[in-house]
Structures are given as C-alpha cells and as structure tokens.
ROBA-85983 format. One record per residue (C-alpha): residue in three letters; x, y, z. Coordinates in steps of 0.5 Angstrom, whole numbers, padded with zeros to 4 digits, always signed. Layout:
ALAXYZ ...
// end
This chain:
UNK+0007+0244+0112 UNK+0002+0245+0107 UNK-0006+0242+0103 UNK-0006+0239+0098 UNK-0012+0237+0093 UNK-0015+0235+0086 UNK-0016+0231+0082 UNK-0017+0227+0075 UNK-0022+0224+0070 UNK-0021+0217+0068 UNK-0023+0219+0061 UNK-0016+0222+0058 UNK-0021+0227+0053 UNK-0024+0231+0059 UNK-0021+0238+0062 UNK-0020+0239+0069 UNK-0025+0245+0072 UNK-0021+0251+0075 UNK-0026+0253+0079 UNK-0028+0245+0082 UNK-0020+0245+0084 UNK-0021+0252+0087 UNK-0026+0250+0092 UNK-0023+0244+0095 UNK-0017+0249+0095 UNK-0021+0253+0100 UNK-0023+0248+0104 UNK-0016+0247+0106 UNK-0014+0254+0107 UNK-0012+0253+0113 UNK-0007+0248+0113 UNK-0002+0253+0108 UNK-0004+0260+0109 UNK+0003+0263+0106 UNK+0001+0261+0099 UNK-0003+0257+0094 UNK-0003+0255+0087 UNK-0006+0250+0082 UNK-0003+0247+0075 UNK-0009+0244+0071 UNK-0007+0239+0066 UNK-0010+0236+0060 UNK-0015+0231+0065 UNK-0012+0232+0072 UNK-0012+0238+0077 UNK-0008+0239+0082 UNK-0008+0244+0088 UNK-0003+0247+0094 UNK-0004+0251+0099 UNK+0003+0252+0104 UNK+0006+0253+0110 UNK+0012+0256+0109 UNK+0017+0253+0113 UNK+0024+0251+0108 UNK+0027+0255+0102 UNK+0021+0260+0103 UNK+0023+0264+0098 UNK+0022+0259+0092 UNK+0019+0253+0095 UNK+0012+0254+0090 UNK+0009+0248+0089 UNK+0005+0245+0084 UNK+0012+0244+0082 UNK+0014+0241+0075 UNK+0020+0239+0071 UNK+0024+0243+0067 UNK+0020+0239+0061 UNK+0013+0240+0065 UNK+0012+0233+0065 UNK+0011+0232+0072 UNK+0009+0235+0077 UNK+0008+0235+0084 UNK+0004+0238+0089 UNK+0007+0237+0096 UNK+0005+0235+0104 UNK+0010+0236+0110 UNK+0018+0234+0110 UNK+0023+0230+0108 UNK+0029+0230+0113 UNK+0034+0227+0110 UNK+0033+0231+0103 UNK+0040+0233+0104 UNK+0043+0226+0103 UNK+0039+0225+0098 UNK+0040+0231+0093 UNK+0047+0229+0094 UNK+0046+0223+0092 UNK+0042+0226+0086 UNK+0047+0231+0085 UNK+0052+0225+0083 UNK+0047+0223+0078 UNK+0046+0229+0073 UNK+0040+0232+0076 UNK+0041+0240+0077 UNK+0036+0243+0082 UNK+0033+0250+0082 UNK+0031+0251+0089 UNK+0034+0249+0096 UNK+0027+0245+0098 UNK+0025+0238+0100 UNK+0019+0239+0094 UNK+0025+0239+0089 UNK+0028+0233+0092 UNK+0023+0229+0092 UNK+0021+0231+0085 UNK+0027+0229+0083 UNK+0028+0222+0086 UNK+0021+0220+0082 UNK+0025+0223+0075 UNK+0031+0217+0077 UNK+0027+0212+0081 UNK+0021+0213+0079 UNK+0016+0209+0084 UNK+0021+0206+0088 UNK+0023+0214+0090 UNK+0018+0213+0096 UNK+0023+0208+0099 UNK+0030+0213+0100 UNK+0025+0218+0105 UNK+0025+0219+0112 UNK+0020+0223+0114 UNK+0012+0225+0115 UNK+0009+0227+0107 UNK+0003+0226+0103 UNK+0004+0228+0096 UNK+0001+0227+0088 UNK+0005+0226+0082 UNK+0002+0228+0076 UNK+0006+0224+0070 UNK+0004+0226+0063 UNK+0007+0222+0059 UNK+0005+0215+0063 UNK-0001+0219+0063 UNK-0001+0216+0072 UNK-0002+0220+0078 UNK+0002+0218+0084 UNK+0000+0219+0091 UNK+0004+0216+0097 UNK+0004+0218+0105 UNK+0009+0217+0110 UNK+0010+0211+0113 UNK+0007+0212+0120 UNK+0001+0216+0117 UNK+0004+0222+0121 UNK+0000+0226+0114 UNK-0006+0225+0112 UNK-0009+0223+0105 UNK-0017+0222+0103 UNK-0019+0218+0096 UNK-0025+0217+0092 UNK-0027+0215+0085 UNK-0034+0219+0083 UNK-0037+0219+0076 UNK-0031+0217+0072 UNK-0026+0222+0077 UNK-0021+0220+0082 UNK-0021+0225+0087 UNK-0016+0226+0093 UNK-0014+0231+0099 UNK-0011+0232+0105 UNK-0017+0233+0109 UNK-0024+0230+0107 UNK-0027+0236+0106 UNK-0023+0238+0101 UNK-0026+0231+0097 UNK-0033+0233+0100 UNK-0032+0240+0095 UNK-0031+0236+0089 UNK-0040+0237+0086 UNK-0038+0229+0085 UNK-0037+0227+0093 UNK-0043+0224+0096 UNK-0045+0224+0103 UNK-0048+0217+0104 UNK-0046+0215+0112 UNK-0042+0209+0112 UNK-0045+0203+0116 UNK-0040+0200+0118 UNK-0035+0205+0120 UNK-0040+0209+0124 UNK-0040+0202+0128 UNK-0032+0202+0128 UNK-0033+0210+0132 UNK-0037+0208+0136 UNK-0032+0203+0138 UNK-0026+0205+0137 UNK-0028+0212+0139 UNK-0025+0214+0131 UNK-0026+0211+0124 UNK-0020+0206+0123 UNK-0015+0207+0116 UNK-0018+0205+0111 UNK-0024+0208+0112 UNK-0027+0214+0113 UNK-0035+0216+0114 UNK-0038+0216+0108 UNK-0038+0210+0103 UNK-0034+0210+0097 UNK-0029+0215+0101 UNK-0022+0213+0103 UNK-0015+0215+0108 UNK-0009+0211+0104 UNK-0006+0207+0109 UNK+0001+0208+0112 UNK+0007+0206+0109 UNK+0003+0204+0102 UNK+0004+0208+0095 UNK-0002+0209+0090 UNK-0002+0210+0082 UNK-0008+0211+0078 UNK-0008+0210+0070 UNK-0012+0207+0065 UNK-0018+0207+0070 UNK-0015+0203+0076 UNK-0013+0205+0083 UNK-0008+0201+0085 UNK-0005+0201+0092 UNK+0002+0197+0095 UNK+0005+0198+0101 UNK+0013+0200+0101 UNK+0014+0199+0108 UNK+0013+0195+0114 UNK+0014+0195+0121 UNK+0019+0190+0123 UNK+0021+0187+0130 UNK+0028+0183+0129 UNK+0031+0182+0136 UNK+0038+0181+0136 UNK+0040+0174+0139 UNK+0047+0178+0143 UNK+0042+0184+0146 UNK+0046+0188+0149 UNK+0042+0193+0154 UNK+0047+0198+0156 UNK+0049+0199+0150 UNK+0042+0199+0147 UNK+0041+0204+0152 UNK+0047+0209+0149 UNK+0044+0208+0143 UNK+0038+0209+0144 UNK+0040+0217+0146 UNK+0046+0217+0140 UNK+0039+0215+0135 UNK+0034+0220+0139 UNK+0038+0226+0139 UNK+0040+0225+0131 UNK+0033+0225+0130 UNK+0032+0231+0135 UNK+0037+0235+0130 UNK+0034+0234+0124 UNK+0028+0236+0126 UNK+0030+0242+0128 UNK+0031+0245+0121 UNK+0027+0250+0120 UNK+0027+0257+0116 UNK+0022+0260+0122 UNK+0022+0260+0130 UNK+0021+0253+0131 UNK+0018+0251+0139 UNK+0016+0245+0143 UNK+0010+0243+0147 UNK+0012+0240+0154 UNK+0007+0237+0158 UNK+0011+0234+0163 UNK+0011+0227+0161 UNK+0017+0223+0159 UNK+0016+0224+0152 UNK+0016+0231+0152 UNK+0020+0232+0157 UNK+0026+0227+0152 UNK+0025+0232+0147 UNK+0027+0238+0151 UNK+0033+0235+0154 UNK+0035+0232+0147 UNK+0035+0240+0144 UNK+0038+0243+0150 UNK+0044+0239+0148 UNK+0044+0241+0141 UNK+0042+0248+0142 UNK+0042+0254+0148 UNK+0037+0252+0153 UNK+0035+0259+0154 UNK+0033+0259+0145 UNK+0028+0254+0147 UNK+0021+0256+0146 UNK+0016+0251+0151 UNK+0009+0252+0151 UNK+0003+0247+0156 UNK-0004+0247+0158 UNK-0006+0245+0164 UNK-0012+0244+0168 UNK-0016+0246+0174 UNK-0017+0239+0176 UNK-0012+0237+0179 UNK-0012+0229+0177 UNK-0011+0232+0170 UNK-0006+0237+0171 UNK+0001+0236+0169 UNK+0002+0243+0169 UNK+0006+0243+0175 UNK+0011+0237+0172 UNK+0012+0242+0165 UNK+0014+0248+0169 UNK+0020+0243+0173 UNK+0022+0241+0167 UNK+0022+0248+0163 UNK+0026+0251+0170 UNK+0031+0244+0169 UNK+0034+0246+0164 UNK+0032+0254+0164 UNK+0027+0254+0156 UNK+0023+0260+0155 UNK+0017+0257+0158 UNK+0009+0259+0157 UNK+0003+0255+0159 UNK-0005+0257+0159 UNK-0009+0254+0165 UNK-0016+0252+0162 UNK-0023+0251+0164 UNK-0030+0249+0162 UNK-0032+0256+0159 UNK-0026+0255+0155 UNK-0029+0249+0151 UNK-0035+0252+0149 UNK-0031+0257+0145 UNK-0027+0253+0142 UNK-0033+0247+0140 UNK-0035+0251+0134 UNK-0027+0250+0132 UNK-0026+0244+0134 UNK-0033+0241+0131 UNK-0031+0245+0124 UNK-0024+0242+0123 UNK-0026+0235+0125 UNK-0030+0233+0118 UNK-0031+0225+0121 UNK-0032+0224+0129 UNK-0028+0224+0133 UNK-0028+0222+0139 UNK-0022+0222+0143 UNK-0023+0229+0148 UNK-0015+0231+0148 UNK-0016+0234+0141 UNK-0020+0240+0145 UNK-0013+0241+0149 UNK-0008+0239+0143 UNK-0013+0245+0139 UNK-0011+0250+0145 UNK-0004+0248+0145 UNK-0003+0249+0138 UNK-0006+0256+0138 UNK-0002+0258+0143 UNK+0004+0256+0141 UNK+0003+0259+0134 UNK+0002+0266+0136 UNK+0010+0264+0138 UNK+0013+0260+0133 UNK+0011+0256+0126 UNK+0014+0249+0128 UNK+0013+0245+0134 UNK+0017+0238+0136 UNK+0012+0233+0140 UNK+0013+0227+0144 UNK+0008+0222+0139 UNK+0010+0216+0139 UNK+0014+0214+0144 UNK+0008+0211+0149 UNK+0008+0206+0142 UNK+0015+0204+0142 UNK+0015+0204+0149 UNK+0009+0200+0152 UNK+0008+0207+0156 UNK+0000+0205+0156 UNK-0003+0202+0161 UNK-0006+0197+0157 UNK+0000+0194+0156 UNK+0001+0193+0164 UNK-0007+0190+0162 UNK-0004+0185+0157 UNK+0002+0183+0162 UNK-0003+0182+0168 UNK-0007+0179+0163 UNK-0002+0173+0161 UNK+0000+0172+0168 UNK-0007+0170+0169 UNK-0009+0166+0163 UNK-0008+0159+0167 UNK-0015+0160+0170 UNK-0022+0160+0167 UNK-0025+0167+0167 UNK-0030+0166+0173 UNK-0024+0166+0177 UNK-0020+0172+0174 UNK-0026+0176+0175 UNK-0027+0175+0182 UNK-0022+0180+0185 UNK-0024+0185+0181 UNK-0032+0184+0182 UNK-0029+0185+0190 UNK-0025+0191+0188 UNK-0032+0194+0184 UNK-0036+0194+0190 UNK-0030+0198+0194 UNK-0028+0202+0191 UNK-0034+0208+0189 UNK-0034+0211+0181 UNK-0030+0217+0181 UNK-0029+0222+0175 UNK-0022+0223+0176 UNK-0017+0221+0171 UNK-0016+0213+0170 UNK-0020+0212+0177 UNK-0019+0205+0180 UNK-0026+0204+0179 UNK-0025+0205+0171 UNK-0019+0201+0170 UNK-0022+0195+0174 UNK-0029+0195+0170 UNK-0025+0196+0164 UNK-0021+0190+0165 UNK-0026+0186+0167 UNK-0030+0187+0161 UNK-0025+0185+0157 UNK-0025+0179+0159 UNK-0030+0177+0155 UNK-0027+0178+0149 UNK-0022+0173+0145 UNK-0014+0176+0145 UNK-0015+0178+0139 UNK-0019+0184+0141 UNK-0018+0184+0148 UNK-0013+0190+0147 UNK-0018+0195+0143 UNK-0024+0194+0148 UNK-0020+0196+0154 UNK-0019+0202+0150 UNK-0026+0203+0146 UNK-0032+0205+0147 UNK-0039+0201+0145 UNK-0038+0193+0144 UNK-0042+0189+0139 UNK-0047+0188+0144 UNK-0048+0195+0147 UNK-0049+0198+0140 UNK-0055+0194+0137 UNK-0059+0196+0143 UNK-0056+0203+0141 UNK-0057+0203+0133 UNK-0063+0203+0129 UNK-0060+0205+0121 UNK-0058+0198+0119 UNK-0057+0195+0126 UNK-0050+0194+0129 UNK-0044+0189+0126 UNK-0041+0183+0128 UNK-0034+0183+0132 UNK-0031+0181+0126 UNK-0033+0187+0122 UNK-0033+0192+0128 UNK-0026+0190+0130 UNK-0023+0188+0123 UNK-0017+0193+0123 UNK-0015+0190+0131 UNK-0017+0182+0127 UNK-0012+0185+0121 UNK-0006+0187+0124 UNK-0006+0182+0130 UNK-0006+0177+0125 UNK+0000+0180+0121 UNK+0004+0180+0128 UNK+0001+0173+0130 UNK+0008+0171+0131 UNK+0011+0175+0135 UNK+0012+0176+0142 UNK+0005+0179+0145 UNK+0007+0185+0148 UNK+0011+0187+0141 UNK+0005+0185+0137 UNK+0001+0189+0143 UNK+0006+0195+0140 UNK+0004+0193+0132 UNK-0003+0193+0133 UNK-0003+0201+0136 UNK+0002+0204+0131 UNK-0003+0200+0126 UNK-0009+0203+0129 UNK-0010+0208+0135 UNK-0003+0212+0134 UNK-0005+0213+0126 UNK-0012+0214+0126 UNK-0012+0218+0133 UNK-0006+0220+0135 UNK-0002+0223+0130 UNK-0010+0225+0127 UNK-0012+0229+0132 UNK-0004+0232+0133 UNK-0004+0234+0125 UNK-0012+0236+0125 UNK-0011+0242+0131 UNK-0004+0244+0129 UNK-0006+0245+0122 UNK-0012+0248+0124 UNK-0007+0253+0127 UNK-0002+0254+0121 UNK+0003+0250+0126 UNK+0007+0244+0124 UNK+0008+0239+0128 UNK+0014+0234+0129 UNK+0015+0227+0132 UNK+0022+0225+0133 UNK+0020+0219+0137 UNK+0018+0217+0130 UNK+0023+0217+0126 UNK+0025+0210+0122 UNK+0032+0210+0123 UNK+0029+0210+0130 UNK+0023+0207+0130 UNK+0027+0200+0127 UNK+0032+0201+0132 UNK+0026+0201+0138 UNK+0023+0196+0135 UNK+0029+0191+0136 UNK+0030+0192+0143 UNK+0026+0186+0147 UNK+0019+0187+0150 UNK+0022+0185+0156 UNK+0026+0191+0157 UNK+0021+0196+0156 UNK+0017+0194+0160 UNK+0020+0190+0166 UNK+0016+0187+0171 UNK+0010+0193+0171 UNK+0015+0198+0170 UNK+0013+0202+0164 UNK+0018+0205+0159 UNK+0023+0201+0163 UNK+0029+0202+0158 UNK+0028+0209+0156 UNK+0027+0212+0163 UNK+0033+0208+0164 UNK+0037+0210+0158 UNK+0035+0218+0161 UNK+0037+0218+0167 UNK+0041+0224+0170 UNK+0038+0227+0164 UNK+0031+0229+0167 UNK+0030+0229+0174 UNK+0028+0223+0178 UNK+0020+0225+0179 UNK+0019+0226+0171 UNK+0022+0219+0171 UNK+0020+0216+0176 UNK+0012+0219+0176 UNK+0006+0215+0172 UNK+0003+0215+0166 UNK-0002+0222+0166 UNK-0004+0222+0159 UNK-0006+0229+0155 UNK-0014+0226+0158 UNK-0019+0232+0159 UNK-0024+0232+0165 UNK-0029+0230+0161 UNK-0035+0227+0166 UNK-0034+0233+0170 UNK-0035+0238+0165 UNK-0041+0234+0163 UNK-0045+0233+0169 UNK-0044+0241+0170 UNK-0041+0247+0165 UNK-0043+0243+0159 UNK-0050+0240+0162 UNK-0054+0244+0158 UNK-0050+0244+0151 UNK-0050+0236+0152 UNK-0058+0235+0154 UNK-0060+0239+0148 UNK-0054+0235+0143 UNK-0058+0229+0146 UNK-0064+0231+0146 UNK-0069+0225+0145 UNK-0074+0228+0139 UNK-0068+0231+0136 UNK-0064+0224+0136 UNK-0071+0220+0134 UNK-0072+0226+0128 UNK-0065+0223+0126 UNK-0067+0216+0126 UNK-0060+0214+0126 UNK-0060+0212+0135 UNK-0066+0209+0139 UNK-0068+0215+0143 UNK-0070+0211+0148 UNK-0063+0208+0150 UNK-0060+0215+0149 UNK-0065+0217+0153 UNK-0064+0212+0159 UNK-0055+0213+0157 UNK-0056+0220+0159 UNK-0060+0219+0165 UNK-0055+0214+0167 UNK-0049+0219+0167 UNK-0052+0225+0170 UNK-0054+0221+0176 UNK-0047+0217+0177 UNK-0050+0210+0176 UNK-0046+0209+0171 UNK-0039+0211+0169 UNK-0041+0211+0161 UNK-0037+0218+0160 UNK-0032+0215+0154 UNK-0039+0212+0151 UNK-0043+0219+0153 UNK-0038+0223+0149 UNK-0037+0219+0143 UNK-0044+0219+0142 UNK-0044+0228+0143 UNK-0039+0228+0138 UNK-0043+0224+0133 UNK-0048+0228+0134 UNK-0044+0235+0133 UNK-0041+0232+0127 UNK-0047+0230+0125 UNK-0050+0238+0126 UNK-0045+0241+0122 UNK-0043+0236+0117 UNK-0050+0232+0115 UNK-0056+0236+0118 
// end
C-alpha cells in the first residue's frame, strides 16, 4: 500500500520540477514510510512513496519497462495478479520482480487500457507512455483507494490525497459552493468533487487518459443486479461461504504480520471465522476499541468472539480525553471535512493495530450488500405505507415523539422517529440520504451566507444520479446502488483508507470482492432482508459458525458518543470552534443561526448533535487548511 503523485504539462516542450514532485511526495509520507522514489520524464512527473507489503525486496516503484517507455507509479493491491502473470507469462512477457506493480505494468504492455478490466482488487495507479505521449490514471471498482486530479496552468496534476495536489505552487484554495452544500448534507463531500473548485476525486470503476490536452474519463465497470429467475437460497447460501472464504484467502497474502479489526459485529465477526478455517486460530491477531458508554460499546461481543475461536485478542477502551489528543491527527489527516465521527475510533484502532501488525482485514461492505443499515428497515416500513397520504403516516410518529424523551444514546427511539418523519418530506428520490445526512436545503439557507444554500436538485445530485441508474430496479437493490455509489464510497472506505494510512497500516475488505459483490448482487432483496430481519441470508449462510448472540444481536454501528462528549469533556473546545465573533470574522455561517444552533444542543431543546458536528469539523478543517 503506498502514495502516489505527480504531474504533467499539457505542453510537451516544458520540464518537470524535481522539487515540485518532491514536495507533493512529502506530503504523503505517511502513507509509504519504507521507500520513496520519483522518475521525471520529459513533461511529466511522477511520484511514489511505499509501504512495503509484497516482493519487499524489489518491489521499487516508479517502475518502467525494459525499454523505459512506460512507466507506472502503483497504489494498493491486485489479488489475482498471480493468474494473471500466468496468463502473461503464456504471452512472451518476462518478469523481473514477483509484485502485483509488475503485472499490472505489464497487463498495460499487452492490453493496453483495457487492462483495467482483468483486476480485481483496491488500486489507484498512473501510466506515463511516452511514446503516445498519454498518462493513464485508473481506481479500483469501489473506490477502496483514493485519487484527486486537477488541471491548473496548462498542468494536470494527481494524488492520493488532496494535499498532495494542494503542494503542487499551481492548486488553488477557492471553496467550492456547491460541495461545501453537499457536506453539510450529506456529512462528506460526494465523488466527483472535492472542496476546492476545479479539484476532483475520479469516481470509482472509471479510467482516466490524459493527452494532446484532453482529460477523458470512461467507466470500465459497473454494479449490476441479475437476479436468476431459478434462485435457489440454500444453495445461495453455501455459495456465498464457499465465495466469501475465497475472498478471505486472497487476502491473506502478505510478506508482513497481517491482523483484523473485530468489533463484534457480524461482518467483522465473518471475517475471523473466515480465517480461522484457513488458518490456526491462535495465529490470529484481532484488535477492538471500545467505549465507556455502554449504548456504544461492542467491546463485550469482540471479546465473545475472539474467546469463540481462541485469536490472539487486544482491544483499548477509550474516553473523551482521548479525543482531545487525537484532534490534531485527525483534523491533519482529513484534508476535506469530514463529518462522519467513527473516523476518530477507525484512527485509534489503526494505531493500535500497527504497532502489531502492517496489514488488517475489516468488514467494509457488507452492511451495503446486505441491507444491514436501518434505513433499509426505513425504506421497507416506508413502502408498506406508501398507500396513505403524508398526513396520516406521520400521525403515529408525532405521538411516538412527544413519549418518548430525547436521549444521547446510540440511535435512540426518539432519533430514529425524527429522522423518519423528516424524511417524509421529501420525493423517494432522496428520501434515503435525508435520513442519513445532516442539514436539508431549507436548514441551510438559514445557516449560509457565501452564496447562499443550493436547490435540492444540485445538493442531492449524486443521490438523483444514481437513483436514476437504477430507477428500474427493485427498491431495496436500487437502495443498495445508491450507498455503494455514495455513502460507502466517499465515507466508509474514505475514512478506513485515511486512518489506517495515516497509521502506515493497510486495510483489506473482503466483503468487496467482485467475484463476491456480483454474486451478492444476484441474490434478491427479498432474502437479505426478510420481514424486518436485516442481513437475513448472511446470518443464515453463518449459522454454527459464529455464536447465536453475534447473529442474532442489532445492527450497533462503529458510532462515537458524540453528543455526550460535546455537552461535557469537549464543551470548552466546541464553544470556542463555534465561537460567534470567530464564525462571523469568516463570513461563511450566519453567526447568529450558529449561535442559536449551539444554545439549542447544550440545553437539550434540540437533538441537532450530526448538524453540530458537522458544523465543528467544518470549522476544524477550515482552522488547519484555509485560516
């Protein structure tokens, strides 16, 4: 697992700096700590920092051909580079090293930009061909590793992280309107855009050539949902294992100590049964992080698990003081904002994982593929009410509010009640995303001053976009396009790969394997969530295999005890973030709506804690990366 950068001038007559391409690889450092190097060519420039985990011995990048033509700098892993190196070897083509880098460089020699097709795996690289005189630039088909683009001053410019592009003396800091509206909604700023204006993330199972001066994008893959009219759900089940436990296997391929993180959740919990058939239980490294709070611990049901199958098992409790030493870390690592609080514990876990191992496996995914969220038992509830007007629907709800008090715990009664009904308000189209965001249209043009809040249309497009893809399907699949389109993409896996790298740790998701996730996808929602069953054929296809309590337990979440820690520990820190003269110096927020926000929260009037936090990281973010 590594960093990559660099770029290239649209003029072919113009040199590449070295010290430009050094800077941007600095930037990165942590994501590649065991080597670094750089090839500058003619007009491009590219960069590499590692993290050693295959071939550790002449796994070198940048890369080149024998004829040094091409030549690749290389982000992540391909897990059926083995097949086909074979395949290539079949063809003529000599290797020189045993790494996936290699293969990938050599599939591009023979198919050329169609070699994108024949991986399976998380990766993010650039090819430099010099004789078309193109730059190739592609990312993994769930977005699983990130990459950034720009085109400043006749240059395009790439990086793993935006901060990398930001070192580039051409990157402008202009805050992008519309995606600072999208965070506020949707909590992070959706593919393809980033904050800045003109800054971009390519999008997930698509490919990128830049040449003669044109930067053209095209996706290579797609999620597809084919379910087979002869379904067959026990056989869909042992299936399912026989896929999953592959999937396990070739992620166990390391040349370093690997690990996995274990929160005592079904996914995590899959993946550990998963590698103690494959391997000795007690060779098993697990690591969890749990919490004081007891409506957000799952510390108890990782240690169940670990002592099921005797793994060697660490964990580390945390609490609010904790989070005050980590805010510097984590504001430094997340160089858009980011509002999703679970990255604080993703951060720890990595940390501590790291000082045990170099490679973890996690359970990212499966809550996609499986309905595992409770806004799919939203959506259910939802369409077995859509024959009443709104008036009516929202009547047992009222009542539900005024009985049930506001509490702070995890996904309260109160909570998910108002979040429900405010969803109500809205088309299908984008129901599902109000229920898991923050600020709606009409909450923010109370709260913006720069240019106002957006219409729905524009805050709400990547939802809009990727409901119309799948408008044809079954509501519950198009449910699942929509979050691997967005919230597992630019979210999940975002937060995963910026903690763990931030640690020099790399993290593996078998649950998103394609051979896998294709399967799944043929699998009907019918059977993954039955009645209100979450998860129905998993659990099921896991039986015997991970105790009744672990299967049988609701959904917890990696949630942090957000409101708690505001209202007391971190009271001080947020009313100074929030201060009213600080907000109004920035113009961006009218202060006296933030004021009324933050008053609101600490007297327990208002259980606004996601919009409260969203606001708090924003102005984090913007403290260390604009002020």
């Amino acid at each position: 697992m590594c960093g990559i950068c660099g770029y290239m001038h649209f003029d072919g007559a113009r040199r590449s700096s070295e010290d430009i391409l050094k800077s941007m690889m600095d930037s990165i450092a942590h994501r590649g700590p065991d080597d670094r190097g750089m090839c500058l060519n003619g007009p491009a420039a590219l960069g590499h920092r590692r993290l050693s985990i295959i071939d550790l011995k002449t796994g070198h990048q940048p890369m080149s051909s024998e004829d040094g033509s091409i030549v690749i700098v290389y982000n992540g892993e391909v897990y059926n580079f083995s097949e086909i190196k074979t395949a290539l070897l079949g063809r003529g083509h000599k290797f020189r090293t045993s790494s996936d880098t290699e293969v990938v460089l050599r599939a591009y020699e023979e198919y050329g930009e169609d070699c994108i097709k024949h991986f399976n795996g998380m990766f993010a690289f650039a090819i430099f061909d010099s004789k078309r005189g193109s730059l190739f630039l592609a990312r993994d088909r769930f977005g699983k590793k990130p990459l950034y683009y720009a085109v400043f001053d006749n240059q395009f410019i790439f990086g793993s992280e935006l901060k990398a592009v930001l070192k580039h003396p051409s990157a402008r800091r202009d805050i992008d309107p519309a995606a600072l509206s999208q965070y506020l909604s949707y909590e992070y700023i959706p593919s393809p855009r980033s904050i800045f204006r003109n800054i971009y993330k390519l999008e997930p199972g698509f490919s990128m050539t830049v040449k003669s001066g044109k930067v053209t994008t095209r996706r290579y893959w797609d999620l597809k949902f084919n379910t087979s009219k002869d379904f067959d759900e026990n056989e869909a089940r042992l299936r399912l294992l026989d896929l999953f436990r592959e999937s396990v296997r070739k992620r166990l391929i390391s040349d370093v100590p690997l690990g996995v993180f274990l929160s005592g959740g079904i996914d995590s919990s899959a993946v550990v049964a998963m590698m103690a058939e494959l391997m000795d239980p007690k060779d098993i490294k697990t690591f969890s992080i749990g919490f004081k709070e007891r409506s957000y611990d799952e510390s108890g049901d990782a240690r169940r698990v670990a002592a099921h199958f005797g793994t060697d098992h660490r964990e580390e409790i945390l609490d609010p003081k904790v989070m005050l030493d980590v805010f510097p870390a984590i504001v430094d690592i997340l160089d858009e904002p980011f509002a999703d609080s679970s990255i604080i514990p993703t951060y720890l876990v990595s940390r501590f994982t790291r000082k045990h191992v170099k490679v973890a496996l996690g359970g990212d995914g499966g809550d996609e593929f499986f309905m595992g969220y409770p806004s799919f038992i939203a959506l259910k509830l939802d369409s077995l009410i859509s024959f009443a007007p709104n008036f009516l629907k929202k009547i047992p709800f009222q009542l539900l509010l005024k009985c049930v008090p506001p509490s702070n715990d995890y996904m309260s009664l109160n909570f998910k009640a108002k979040r429900f009904l405010r969803g109500l308000d809205f088309p299908k189209e984008v129901r599902q995303q109000v229920w898991m965001g923050s600020l709606t249209p009409t909450e923010q043009k109370g709260l913006l001053l720069a240019g106002g809040a957006g219409e729905m249309a524009d805050i709400y497009g990547p939802t809009i976009n990727s409901f119309r893809e799948a408008e044809r399907l079954d509501p519950l699949d198009r449910a699942i396009y929509i979050y691997v389109k967005t919230y597992m993409t630019d979210d999940i896996l975002a937060k995963v790969d910026r903690a763990s790298m931030a640690n020099s740790l790399e993290v593996r998701a078998p649950f998103l394997d394609t051979g896998f996730t294709e399967y799944a996808a043929s699998i009907p929602s019918s059977s993954k969530l039955r009645n209100f069953r979450t998860k129905s054929i998993l659990k099921d296809a896991l039986k015997g295999r991970l105790p009744a309590e672990i299967l049988n337990k609701s959904k917890q979440g990696f949630a942090v005890p957000v409101a708690q820690w505001l209202k007391k520990d971190l009271k001080p820190f947020l009313l100074e973030t929030l201060d009213r003269k600080k907000i109004g110096r920035e113009g961006i927020f009218d202060c006296g709506h933030v004021d009324n926000m933050v008053k609101e929260f600490l007297a327990d009037r208002n259980d606004i804690r996601r919009e409260i936090w969203a606001l708090f990281m924003f102005e984090l973010w913007y403290d260390k990366w604009i002020k």
